[in-house]
Each structure stands twice: as C-alpha cells, then as structure tokens.
C-alpha positions as CSV (number, residue, x, y, z in Angstrom):
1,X,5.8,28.1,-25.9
2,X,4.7,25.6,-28.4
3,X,2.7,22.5,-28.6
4,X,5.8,20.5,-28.6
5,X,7.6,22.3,-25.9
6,X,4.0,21.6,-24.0
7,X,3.8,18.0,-25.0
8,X,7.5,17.1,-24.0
9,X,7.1,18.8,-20.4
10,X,3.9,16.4,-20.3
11,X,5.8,13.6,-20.7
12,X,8.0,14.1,-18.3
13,X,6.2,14.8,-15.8
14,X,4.1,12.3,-13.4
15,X,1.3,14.4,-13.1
16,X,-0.2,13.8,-16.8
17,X,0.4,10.4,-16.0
18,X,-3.3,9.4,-18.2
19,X,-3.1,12.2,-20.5
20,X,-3.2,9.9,-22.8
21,X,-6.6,9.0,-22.0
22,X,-7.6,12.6,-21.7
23,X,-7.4,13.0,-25.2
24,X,-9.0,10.3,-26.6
25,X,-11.9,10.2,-24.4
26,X,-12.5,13.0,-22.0
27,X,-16.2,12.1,-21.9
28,X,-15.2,8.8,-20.3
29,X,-15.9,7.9,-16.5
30,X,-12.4,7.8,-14.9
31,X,-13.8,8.0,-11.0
32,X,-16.6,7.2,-9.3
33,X,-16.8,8.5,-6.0
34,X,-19.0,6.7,-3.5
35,X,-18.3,9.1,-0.3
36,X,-21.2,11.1,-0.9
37,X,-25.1,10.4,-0.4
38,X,-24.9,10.5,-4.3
39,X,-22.6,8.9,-6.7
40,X,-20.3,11.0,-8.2
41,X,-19.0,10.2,-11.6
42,X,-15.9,12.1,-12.9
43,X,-15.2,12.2,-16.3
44,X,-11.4,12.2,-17.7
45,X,-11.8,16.0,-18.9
46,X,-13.3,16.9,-15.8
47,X,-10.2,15.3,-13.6
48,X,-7.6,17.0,-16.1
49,X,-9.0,20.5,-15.8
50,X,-9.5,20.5,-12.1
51,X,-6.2,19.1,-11.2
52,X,-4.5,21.8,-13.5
53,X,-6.9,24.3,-11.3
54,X,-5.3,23.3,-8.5
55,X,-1.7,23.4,-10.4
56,X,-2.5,26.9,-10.8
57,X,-4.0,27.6,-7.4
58,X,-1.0,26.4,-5.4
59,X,1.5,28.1,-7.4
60,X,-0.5,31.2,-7.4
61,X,-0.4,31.1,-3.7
62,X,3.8,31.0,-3.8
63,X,4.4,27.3,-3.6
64,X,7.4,26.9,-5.7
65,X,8.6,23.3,-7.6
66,X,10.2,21.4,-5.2
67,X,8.1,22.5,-2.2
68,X,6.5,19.9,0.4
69,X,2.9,19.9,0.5
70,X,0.7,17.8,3.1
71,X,-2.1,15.9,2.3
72,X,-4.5,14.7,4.9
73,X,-7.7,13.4,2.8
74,X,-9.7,10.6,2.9
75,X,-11.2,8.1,0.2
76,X,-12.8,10.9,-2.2
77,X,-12.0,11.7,-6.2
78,X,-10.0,14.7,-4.9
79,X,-7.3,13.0,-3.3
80,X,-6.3,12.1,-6.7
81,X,-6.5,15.6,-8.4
82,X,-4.5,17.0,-5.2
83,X,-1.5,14.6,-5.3
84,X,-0.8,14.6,-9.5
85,X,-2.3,18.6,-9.6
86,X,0.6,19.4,-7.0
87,X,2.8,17.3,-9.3
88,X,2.2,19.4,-12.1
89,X,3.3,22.4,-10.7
90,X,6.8,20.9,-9.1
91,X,5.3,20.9,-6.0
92,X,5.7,17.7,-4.1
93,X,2.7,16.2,-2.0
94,X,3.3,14.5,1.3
95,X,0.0,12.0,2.0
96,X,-0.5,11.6,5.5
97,X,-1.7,8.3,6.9
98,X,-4.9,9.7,8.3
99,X,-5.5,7.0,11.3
100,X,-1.9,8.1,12.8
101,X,-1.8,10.0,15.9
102,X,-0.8,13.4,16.5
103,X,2.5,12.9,17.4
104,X,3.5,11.0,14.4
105,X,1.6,13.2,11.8
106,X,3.3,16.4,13.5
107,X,6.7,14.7,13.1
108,X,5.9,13.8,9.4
109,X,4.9,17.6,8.5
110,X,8.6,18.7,10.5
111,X,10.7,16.4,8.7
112,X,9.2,17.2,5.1
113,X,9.5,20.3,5.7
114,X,5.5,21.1,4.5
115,X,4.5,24.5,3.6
116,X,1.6,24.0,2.7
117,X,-1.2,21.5,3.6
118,X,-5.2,20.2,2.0
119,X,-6.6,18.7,4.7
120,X,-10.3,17.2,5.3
121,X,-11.1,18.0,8.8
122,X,-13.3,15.5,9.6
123,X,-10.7,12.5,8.5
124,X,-8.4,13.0,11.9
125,X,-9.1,14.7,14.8
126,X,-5.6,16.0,15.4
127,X,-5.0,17.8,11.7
128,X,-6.0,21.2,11.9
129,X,-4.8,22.3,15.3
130,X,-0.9,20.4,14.0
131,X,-1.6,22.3,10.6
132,X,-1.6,25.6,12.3
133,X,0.7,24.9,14.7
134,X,3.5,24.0,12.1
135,X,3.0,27.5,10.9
136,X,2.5,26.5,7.1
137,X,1.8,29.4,5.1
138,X,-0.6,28.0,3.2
139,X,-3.8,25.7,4.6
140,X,-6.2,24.8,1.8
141,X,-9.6,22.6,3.8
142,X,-12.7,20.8,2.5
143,X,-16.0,22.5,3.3
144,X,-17.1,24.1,5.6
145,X,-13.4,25.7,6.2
146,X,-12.1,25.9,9.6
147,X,-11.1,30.2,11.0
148,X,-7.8,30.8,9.0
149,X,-8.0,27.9,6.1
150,X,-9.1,29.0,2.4
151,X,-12.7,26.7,1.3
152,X,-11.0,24.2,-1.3
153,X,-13.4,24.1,-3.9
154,X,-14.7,27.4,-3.8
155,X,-10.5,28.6,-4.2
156,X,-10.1,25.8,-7.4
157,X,-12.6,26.9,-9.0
158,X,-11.7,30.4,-9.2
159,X,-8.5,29.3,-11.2
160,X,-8.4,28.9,-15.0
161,X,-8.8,25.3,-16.3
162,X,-5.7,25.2,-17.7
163,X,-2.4,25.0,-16.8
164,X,1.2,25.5,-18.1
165,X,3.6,23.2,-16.4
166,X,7.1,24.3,-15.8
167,X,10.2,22.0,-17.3
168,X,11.5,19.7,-15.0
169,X,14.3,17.7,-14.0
170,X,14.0,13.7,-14.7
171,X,15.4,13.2,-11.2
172,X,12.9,15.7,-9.4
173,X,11.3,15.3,-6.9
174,X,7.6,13.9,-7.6
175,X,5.9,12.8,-4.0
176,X,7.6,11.5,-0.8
177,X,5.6,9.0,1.0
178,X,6.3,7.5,4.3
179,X,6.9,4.2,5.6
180,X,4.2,3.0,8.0
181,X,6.9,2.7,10.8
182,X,6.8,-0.8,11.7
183,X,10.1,-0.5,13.0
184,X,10.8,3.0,14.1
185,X,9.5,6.3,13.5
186,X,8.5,6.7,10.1
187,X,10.9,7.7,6.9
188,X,10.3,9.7,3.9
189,X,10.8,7.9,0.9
190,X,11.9,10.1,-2.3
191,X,10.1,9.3,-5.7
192,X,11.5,10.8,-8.9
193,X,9.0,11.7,-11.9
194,X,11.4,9.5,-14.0
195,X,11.6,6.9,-11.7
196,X,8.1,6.7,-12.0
197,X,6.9,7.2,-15.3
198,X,9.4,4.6,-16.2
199,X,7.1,2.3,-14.0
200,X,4.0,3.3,-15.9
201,X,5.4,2.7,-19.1
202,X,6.6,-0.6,-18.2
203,X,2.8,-1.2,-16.9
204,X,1.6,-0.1,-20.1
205,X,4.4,-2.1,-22.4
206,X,3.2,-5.3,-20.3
207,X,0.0,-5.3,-18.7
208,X,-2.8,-3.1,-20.6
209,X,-6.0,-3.5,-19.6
210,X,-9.2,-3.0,-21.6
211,X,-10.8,0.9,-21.3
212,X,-13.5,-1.6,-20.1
213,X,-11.9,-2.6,-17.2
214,X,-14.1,-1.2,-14.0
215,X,-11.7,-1.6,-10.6
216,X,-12.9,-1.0,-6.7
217,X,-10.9,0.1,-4.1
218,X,-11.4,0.7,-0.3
219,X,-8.1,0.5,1.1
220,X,-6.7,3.8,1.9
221,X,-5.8,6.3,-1.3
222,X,-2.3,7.1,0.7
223,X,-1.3,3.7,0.6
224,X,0.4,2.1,-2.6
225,X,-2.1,-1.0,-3.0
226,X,-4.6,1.8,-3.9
227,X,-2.5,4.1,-6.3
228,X,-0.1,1.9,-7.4
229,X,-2.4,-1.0,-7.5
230,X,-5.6,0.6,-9.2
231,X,-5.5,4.2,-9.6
232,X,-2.7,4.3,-11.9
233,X,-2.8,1.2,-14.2
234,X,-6.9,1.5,-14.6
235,X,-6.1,5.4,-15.4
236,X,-3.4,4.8,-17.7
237,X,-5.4,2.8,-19.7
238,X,-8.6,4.3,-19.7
239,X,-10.7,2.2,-17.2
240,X,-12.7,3.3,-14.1
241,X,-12.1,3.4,-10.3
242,X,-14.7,3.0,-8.1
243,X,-13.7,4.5,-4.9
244,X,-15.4,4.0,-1.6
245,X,-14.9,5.8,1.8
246,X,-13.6,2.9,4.0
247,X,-13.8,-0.7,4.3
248,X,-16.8,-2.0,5.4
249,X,-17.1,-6.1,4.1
250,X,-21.0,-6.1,3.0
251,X,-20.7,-2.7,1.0
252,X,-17.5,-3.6,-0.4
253,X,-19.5,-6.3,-1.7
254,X,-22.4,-5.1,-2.9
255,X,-20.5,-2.4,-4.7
256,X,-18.5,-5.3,-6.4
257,X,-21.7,-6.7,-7.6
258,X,-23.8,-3.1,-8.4
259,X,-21.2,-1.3,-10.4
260,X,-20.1,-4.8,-12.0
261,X,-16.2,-4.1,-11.2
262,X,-13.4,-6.8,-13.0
263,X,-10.8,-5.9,-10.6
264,X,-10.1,-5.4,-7.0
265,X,-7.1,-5.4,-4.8
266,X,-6.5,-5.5,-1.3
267,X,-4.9,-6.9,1.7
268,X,-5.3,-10.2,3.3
269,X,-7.5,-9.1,6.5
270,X,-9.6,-7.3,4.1
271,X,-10.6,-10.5,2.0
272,X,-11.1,-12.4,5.5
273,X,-13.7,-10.0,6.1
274,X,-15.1,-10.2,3.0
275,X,-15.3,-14.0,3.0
276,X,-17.7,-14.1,6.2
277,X,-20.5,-12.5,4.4
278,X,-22.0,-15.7,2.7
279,X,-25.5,-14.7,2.7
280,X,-23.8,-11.8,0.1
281,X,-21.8,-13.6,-1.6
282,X,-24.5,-16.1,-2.4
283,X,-27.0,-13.9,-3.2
284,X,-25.3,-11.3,-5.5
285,X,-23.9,-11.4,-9.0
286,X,-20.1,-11.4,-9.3
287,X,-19.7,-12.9,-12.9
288,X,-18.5,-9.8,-14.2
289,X,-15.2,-10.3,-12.1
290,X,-12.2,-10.7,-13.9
291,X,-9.4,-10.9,-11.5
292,X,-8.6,-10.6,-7.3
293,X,-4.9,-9.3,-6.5
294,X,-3.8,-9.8,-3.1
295,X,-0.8,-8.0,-1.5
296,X,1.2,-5.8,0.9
297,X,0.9,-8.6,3.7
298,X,1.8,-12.0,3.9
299,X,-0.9,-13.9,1.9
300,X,-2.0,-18.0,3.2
301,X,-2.2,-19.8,0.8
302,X,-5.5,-21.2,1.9
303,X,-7.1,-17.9,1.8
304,X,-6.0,-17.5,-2.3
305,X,-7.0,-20.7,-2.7
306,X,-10.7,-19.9,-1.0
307,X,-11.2,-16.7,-2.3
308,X,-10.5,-18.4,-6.3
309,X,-13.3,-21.4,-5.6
310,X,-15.7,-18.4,-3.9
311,X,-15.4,-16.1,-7.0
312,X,-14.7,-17.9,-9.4
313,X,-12.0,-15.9,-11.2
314,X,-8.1,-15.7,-10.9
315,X,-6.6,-14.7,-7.4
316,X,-2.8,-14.0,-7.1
317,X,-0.6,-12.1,-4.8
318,X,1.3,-9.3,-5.2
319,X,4.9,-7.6,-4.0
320,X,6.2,-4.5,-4.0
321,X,7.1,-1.8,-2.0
322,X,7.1,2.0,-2.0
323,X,10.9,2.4,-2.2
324,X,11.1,-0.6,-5.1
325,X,9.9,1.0,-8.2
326,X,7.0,0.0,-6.9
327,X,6.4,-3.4,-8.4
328,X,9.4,-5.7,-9.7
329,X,7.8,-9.4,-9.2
330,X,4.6,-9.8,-11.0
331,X,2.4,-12.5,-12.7
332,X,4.2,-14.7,-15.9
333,X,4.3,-12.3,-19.5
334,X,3.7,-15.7,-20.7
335,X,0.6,-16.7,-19.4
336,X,1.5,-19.5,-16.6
337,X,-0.4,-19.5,-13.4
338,X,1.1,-18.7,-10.6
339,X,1.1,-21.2,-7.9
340,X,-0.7,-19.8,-4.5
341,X,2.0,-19.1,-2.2
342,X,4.0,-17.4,-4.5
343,X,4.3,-13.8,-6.1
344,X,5.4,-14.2,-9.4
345,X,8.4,-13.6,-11.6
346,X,10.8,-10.9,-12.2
347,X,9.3,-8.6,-14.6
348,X,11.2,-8.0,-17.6
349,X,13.4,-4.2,-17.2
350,X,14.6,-4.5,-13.5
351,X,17.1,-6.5,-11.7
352,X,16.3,-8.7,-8.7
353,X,19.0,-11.1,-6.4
354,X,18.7,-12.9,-3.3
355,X,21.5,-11.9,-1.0
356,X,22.6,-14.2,1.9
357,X,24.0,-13.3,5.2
358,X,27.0,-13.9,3.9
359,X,26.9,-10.6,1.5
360,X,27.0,-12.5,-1.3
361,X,24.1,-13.8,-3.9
362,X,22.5,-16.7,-3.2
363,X,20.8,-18.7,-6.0
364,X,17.3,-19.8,-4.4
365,X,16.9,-18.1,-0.8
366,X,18.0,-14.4,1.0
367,X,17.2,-11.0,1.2
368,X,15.3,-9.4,-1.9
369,X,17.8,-6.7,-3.6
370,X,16.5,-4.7,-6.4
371,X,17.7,-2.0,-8.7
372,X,15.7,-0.6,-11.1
373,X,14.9,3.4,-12.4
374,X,12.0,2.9,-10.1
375,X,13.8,3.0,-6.7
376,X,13.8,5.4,-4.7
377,X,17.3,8.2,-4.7
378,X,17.4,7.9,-1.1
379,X,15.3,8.6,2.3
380,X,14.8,12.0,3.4
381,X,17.1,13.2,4.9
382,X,18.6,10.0,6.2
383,X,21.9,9.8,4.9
384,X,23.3,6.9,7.2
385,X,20.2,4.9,6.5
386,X,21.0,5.5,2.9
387,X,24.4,4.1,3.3
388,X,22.9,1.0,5.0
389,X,19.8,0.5,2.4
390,X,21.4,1.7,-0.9
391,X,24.5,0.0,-2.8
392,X,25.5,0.7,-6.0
393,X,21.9,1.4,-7.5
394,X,20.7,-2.0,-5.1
395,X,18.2,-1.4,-2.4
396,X,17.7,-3.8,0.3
397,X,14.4,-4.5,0.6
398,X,14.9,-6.6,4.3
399,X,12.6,-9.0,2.7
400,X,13.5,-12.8,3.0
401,X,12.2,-14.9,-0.4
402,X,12.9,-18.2,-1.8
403,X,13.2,-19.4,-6.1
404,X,11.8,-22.1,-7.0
405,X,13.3,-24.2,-10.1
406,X,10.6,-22.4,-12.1
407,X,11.4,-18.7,-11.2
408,X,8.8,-18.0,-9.1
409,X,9.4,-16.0,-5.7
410,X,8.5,-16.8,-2.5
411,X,8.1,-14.0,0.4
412,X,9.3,-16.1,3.6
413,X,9.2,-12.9,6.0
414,X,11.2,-9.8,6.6
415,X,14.6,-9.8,7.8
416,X,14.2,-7.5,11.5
417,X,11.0,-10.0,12.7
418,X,13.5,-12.9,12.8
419,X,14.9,-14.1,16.0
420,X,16.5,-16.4,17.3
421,X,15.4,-19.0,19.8
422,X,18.0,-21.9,21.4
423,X,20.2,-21.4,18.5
424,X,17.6,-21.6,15.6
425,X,16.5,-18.8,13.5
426,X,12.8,-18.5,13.7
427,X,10.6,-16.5,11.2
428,X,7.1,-15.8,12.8
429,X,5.7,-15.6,8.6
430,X,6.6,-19.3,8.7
431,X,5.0,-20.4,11.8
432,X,1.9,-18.1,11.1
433,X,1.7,-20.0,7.7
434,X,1.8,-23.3,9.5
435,X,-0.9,-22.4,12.2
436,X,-2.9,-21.3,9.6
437,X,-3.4,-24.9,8.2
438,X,-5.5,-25.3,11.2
439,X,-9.2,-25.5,10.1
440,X,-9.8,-23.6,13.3
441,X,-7.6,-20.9,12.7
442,X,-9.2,-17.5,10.9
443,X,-6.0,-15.0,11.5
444,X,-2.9,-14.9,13.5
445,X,0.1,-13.1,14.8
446,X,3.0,-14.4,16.1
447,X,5.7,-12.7,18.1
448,X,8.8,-13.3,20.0
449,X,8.6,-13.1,24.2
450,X,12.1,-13.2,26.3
451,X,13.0,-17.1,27.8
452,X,14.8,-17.9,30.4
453,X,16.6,-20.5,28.7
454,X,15.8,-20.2,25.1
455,X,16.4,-16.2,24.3
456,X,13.6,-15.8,22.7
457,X,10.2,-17.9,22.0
458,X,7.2,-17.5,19.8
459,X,3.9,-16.6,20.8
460,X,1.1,-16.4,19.0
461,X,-2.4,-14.6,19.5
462,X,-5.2,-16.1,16.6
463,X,-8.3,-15.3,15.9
464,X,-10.6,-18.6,15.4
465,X,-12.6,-19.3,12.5
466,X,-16.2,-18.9,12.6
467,X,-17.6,-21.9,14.4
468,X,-14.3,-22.9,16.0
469,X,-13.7,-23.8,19.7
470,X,-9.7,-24.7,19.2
471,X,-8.2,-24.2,22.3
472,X,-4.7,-23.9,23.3
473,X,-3.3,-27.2,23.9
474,X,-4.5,-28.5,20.8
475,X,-3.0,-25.7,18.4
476,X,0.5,-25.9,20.1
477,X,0.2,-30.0,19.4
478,X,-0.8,-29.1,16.0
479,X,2.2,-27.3,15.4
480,X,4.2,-29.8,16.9
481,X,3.0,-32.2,14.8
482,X,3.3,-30.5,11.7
483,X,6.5,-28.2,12.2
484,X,9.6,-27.8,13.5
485,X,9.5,-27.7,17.9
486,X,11.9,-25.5,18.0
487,X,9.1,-23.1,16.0
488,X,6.1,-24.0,18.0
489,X,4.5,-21.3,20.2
490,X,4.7,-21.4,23.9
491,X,1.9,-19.4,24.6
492,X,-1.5,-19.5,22.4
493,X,-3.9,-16.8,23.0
494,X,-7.5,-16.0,21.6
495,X,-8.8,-12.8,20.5
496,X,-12.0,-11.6,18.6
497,X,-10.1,-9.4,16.0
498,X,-6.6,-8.4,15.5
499,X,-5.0,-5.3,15.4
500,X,-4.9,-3.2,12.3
501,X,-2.7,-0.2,11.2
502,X,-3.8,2.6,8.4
503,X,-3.3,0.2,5.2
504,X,-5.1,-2.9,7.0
505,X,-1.9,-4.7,7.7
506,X,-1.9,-6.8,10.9
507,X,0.2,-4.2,13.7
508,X,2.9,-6.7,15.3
509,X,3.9,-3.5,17.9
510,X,0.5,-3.9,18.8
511,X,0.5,-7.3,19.1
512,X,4.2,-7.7,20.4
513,X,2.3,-4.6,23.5
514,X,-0.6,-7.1,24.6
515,X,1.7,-10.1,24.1
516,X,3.9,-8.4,26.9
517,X,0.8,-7.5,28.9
518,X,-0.5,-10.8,29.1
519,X,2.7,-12.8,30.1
520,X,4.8,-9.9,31.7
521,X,8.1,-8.4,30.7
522,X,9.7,-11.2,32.2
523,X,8.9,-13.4,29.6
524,X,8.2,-17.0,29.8
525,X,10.5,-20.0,31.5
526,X,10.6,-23.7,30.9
527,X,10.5,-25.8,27.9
C-alpha cells in the first residue's frame, strides 16, 4: 500500500493519536515511569514501536478488529501502549477498574464479551483465576507469567516494530469503558475513533501546550482524569507524563517538585491529602508549576481557593464525563478567570442546554444535555437505557448545573442523589458545600435516611479538619444558621477518613451502608 494509504488509516485511527509527535521528535521523553526501583524514561519512538509490537502480537494471536480485550494493569508506561496498540489493530480494550471485586470484574469481562485479556497479577487478587475462568482464548501477563498465560514482554518483543494498520470505519469501535457504578451495576460505554479524534483535534485547535510542558499523574490510568486529562493532551503535543504507581500525598509531592512538573490533575480528596503535608510543601520547590486542574468530583470552593494561595499558580475545575465527548465545559478561549465554584464555558464545536423537569430547556438551571461527535453511540448492549439517555444526538448527562449571566456553569449535583424531604427537594452537593464553610470541616458526605414524618432527611458523616474538635450540635446549628432548615442534617457523625472508590471519588453506597448501620433501617423520627 502506499504512504498515503498508510498516512490516511493513521489518521483515522485513535491509536496514532501523537504520531504527530513521533515524527518530529522520537528522541523526546513521552513517559516517565516511576513504578520501578528505577526511573524509566520512554522515548516517543520507543512508545510507537512497541505499541505497534503489540498491534502485531494480538492480531497474530487471532484477535480480529472489533474484538473485546481486557485490561487489568496498574500505573506503568505499558498501560498506555496496551490500550492505543490494541487500537491500532481494531481491537477494542476493556480497562478494568483494578480495586473492583470479583464479582463485578467477572461481570465486566461477560458483558464485553473479552477474548482476550493483559493482566498484571499482582494489581488484584481476583484477575487471574476470573481470566481463566471466562475461558478467553488469549491471556497475555506481566512477569513472572502465571501456568497457562504467555510472558508479555518476552511475546512483544518477538514481533516486528512495525505495524500495518487495517482501514477502519469512523464509527468503529475504539475502547469501551465502564461507568464506576454508582448507581447500579456498571455499563459499558462505546467510544468511536471519530468521536474521539474529533476530541483531540478540538484539544489541539484550542488548548496546545508547549512540548515543554512536564504533567504528573497518580490517579488511576483507567480512569478518564488520567487519559483524558494528561495522557492525551501532554502526548498530543509533545510534553511528558510522569506516571507514578498510586497515590501516596508526600511522594506525589516530592515528585511535583524533583521532576519540576507544570501540570497536574486530580480529584478533590486527592488535593486534601496533599494539602496536610506542610512540612513538604514548605520545604520543596514548586515554582516550576504552571497550572492545578481539579475534577471528576464536586470541587469546594474553599479547597480551589486554598490550593491557588498554597501554590501559587492557577487552580480550576474541570467537567466531563466518559460518555460526553469527554470534555464540553472548559476554561474561557478568551483568557477570563474562571470564578472558583464554577467549571467553565462551553467550548466552541459542541452543543450544551439545561433541561428542566418539565422536558423543556431552561435558560440558567436543569439537567446538563450535550451532543457533540464525542458522545458516546450508545451503552453496550443496553438498548432501553439508550432510549432513556440518548435523544436525537442529546445525551443526558443526570447532572444538575446552573448559568450565570456570564456563561459560566455551575455543577449543583446529579439528578438520582436528589430527594425529597417534607415536600422540598434536597441536593446533598448543596448541603455538603454549605457544611464545608465550617472551619472545622476537612471532608463530608451527606446522604438521605427514611423519616417518619419527613420521607426522607439528610445525614451527614464529616471528617474534621486537622486540629478541629467540632461536635455535632454545633455543625447542625451552623447549618441552620447559614442554610435552608429544611436542608440541615439530622444526624452528624465523625469519622477519620471517608470512603473511596477506584478513581478517588468519595463512595456514597458506602456511606449511605454505615449511615444505615449507625441509625438503623428504620430511619430517624422527630423534627
């Protein structure tokens, strides 16, 4: 075939995503991978021919374009040549959310329909036995293999380091990620290598960052604020990732500060940590830092707010979600701040409207719709859910936001937390948000417990700042006093450290579990 042919199959396909940067500097650091004793620097060349090695090594074994592959990997350089090598082929990855628990990564694998699976033993306990029991024909591991798997890197690197990609569809298949389950058992979400390359190109047309840049990410590699959030932009334009294991607050910072990163993103209980290491943060050198994003929680404001004065560089938040193209709200093209609180504009090339209960659009507060050539074709497999979510090219995104005069969005909380309680609607994002105000207050989670006469009351469990000894009368006066009654929790409890799931989001079915075990499935009576 010719160069052309081989350049326009490139294009179209997500898995030569930073090609672009291949070619101009394949001597260039792309990763740095800190899960070793060593660091391990990988250049853009190096990353290009070993993910078309493993293009070639899957399709070699008989996956074909359009077959499910698992992924259970942690934090390492090779999660990323997996998931866009399997792209190049046709084949489409599945990451797995490593912390799950058997019975949810076992249902994941069944409703893909895997084949095939590259799996790190040591990241879950559970992945090897449901690997074999699913009966997938092909079972690539990391080192040493387990009886029956193929040694990753010894297979890769019997491959050639080139690869010929086949000619795809704009609408095929390029990953399917799943939700995180919140509400249910988890769902497949479809991604189209259109869909998304539209979303790099708008990244590129809009926000290009220096080759310079240098970003730092320790939140999961399965989870969109790392790949959507640093992988791919920093990639695209010729920066550097530094990639660490896991989370771990006084590493995260001294990595900041050693390999003199501009960028990092996270979530919200991530930068809490992070912000209880003073002796670090006084101590080390973070001039070098450009800019802080924020996102896939609810943000306070006061933590934004904290985290700008402490660093000394620009802090915002950030919305999107997997199914959304990923990212349609985003800072200002023309340079204004955005105010803490709020998540930006609409970016230029997709369409966003607020939707009221009603069904029809509302001109400053409602559900988030968006329809753009990001979002997703549909749920696997979920055709009734489909109906429900997708309308006419809309999705519904069940997330509540306000506009401002200004046109910038608010997230106010998602659609399925709120309840109601004595005939008022209550969202638990706004009386976290209040409670947070408190000096006293470090984190909190507030959930809904049955009333005898109310329906339905909030409760909150809060973790106190360091130092604090706020007790439970005084935060439910607080909240009186600065809120709505109606709003105000019932019940305050106290707790060292709340719980997490995979991406470091705060688990409300967690909460919502030791809520109920500490009243009683009864609920609460009274006032």
């Amino acid at each position: 075939m010719t160069s052309t042919n081989l350049a326009s199959r490139k294009s179209g396909n997500l898995g030569y995503w930073c090609d672009a940067a291949v070619q101009s500097a394949p001597q260039s650091v792309a990763m740095i991978d800190l899960s070793g004793q060593e660091p391990r620097d990988v250049s853009y060349g190096e990353f290009d021919q070993r993910a078309d090695r493993f293009a070639a090594l899957i399709s070699g074994l008989g996956l074909k374009p359009g077959d499910r592959m698992a992924m259970a990997i942690g934090n390492r350089f090779e999660f990323v040549e997996v998931m866009y090598g399997a792209m190049r082929a046709g084949i489409v990855p599945v990451p797995l959310n490593i912390k799950l628990g058997a019975e949810t990564l076992a249902y994941t694998m069944k409703d893909a329909g895997c084949v095939g699976a590259v799996v790190e033993p040591g990241c879950n306990a559970h992945i090897v036995r449901l690997a074999d029991e699913a009966g997938l024909k092909i079972k690539l591991a990391f080192g040493p293999a387990p009886a029956g798997w193929q040694d990753y890197e010894r297979a890769l690197m019997t491959m050639p380091a080139s690869f010929d990609p086949p000619a795809l569809d704009p609408d095929h298949h390029s990953f399917q990620a799943y939700t995180s389950g919140s509400t249910g058992r988890p769902k497949g979400v479809v991604l189209t290598h259109a869909g998304q390359l539209w979303w790099i190109r708008c990244v590129q047309k809009y926000w290009t960052p220096p080759p310079t840049e240098r970003g730092l990410t320790a939140v999961p590699l399965y989870h969109k604020n790392a790949m959507a959030g640093q992988i791919k932009p920093m990639l695209q334009c010729g920066g550097s990732v530094v990639i660490l294991p896991n989370f771990e607050p006084r590493r995260f910072l001294e990595t900041l500060s050693k390999f003199r990163c501009t960028f990092t993103t996270g979530v919200p209980s991530v930068f809490t940590m992070v912000l209880q290491q003073k002796d670090l943060i006084e101590r080390l050198d973070f001039s070098h830092l450009k800019k802080i994003t924020v996102g896939s929680a609810p943000t306070p404001k006061e933590l934004l707010d904290t985290l700008e004065r402490v660093f000394g560089c620009p802090v915002g938040e950030s919305y999107g979600l997997t199914e959304g193209g990923p990212v349609m709200i985003g800072p200002p093209l023309d340079g204004r701040k955005v105010p803490h609180g709020s998540c930006g504009v609409i970016w230029p090339e997709g369409e966003v409207k607020l939707v009221g209960t009603d069904g029809r659009e509302h001109p400053s507060y409602g559900e988030l719709w968006v329809r753009n050539p990001g979002v997703t074709p549909g749920y696997y497999n979920l055709p009734e859910v489909n109906k429900q979510r997708l309308v006419d090219g809309w999705l519904k995104t069940g997330d509540l936001f306000s506009l401002d005069a200004q046109g910038f969005y608010y997230f106010r909380g998602r659609t399925d937390d709120m309840f109601n309680s004595g005939g008022e609607n209550v969202y638990p994002l706004e009386v976290e948000n209040l409670l947070l105000r408190h000096a006293g207050v470090a984190e909190v989670s507030v959930v809904p417990v049955p009333h005898k006469i109310k329906g339905k009351v909030p409760v909150a469990m809060v973790v106190r700042a360091r130092g604090s000894a706020i007790d439970e009368a005084a935060l439910k006066q607080f909240a009186i006093d600065n809120g709505p009654t109606y709003a105000h929790p019932r019940r305050v409890f106290f707790t060292e450290a709340l719980p997490l799931n995979g991406p470091g989001k705060i688990d409300r079915k967690v909460v919502q579990k030791q809520v109920t075990e500490l009243i009683g499935p009864a609920g609460l009576g009274g006032a």
